[in-house]
N, C-alpha and C positions, 0 to 999 in steps of 0.2 A: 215567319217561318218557324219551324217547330223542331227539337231533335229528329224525328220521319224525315222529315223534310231532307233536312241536311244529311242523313246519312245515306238518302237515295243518291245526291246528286254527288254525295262522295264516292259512290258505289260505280255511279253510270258513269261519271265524268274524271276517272283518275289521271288525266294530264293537265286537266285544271290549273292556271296558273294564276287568277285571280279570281278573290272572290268579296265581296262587300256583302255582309248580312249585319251589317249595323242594325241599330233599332231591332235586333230580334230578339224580345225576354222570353221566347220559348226554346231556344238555344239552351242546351246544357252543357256540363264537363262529358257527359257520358258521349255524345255527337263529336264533341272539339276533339275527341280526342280519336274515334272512328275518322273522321275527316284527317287527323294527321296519319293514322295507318294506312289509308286510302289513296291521298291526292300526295304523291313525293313529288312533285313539279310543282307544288303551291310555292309564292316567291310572296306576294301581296294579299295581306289578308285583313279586311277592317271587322273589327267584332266591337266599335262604340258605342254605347250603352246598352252593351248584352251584359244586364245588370246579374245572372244565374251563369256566370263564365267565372271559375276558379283560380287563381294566383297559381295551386297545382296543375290547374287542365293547362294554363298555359307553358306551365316548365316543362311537359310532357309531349308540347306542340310542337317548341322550338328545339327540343332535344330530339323529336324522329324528324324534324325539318329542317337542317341546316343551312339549306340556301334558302330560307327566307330572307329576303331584302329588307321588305316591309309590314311590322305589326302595329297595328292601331286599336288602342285601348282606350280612349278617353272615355268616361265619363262610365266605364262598364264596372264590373264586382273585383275584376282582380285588378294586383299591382303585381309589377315586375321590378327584380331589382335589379340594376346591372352593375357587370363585375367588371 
């Protein structure tokens, strides 16, 4: 998948509540963060080894997404600290 990608199905699908694009290096900050302006009913989101995913794209994710449940980062470009 590619940033297109993802920001069509953030566009077309905004009740979305889960979504797995693991393994996608064509994933950027500029999508992750269209997809959090887009989809407010996301809960579950795996982005593991979206190696071009921001430490920032993600403080931006969960900051327009509060009721996310679940983020999955393994093995991707950002780190989250938690507080």
């Amino acid at each position: 998948m590619t940033d297109k990608g993802l920001m069509a199905v953030a566009c077309g699908l905004p009740h979305l509540i889960l979504l797995d694009i693991s393994k996608c290096d064509g994933i950027t900050d500029h999508s992750i963060i269209k997809l959090a302006q887009h989809t407010k009913h996301l809960t579950h989101l795996d982005l593991s080894m979206c190696s071009n995913v921001s430490s920032e794209a993600i403080r931006k994710l969960e900051s327009a997404l509060p009721g996310m449940v679940s983020l999955q980062l393994r093995y991707s470009g950002a780190q989250v600290h938690m507080i």
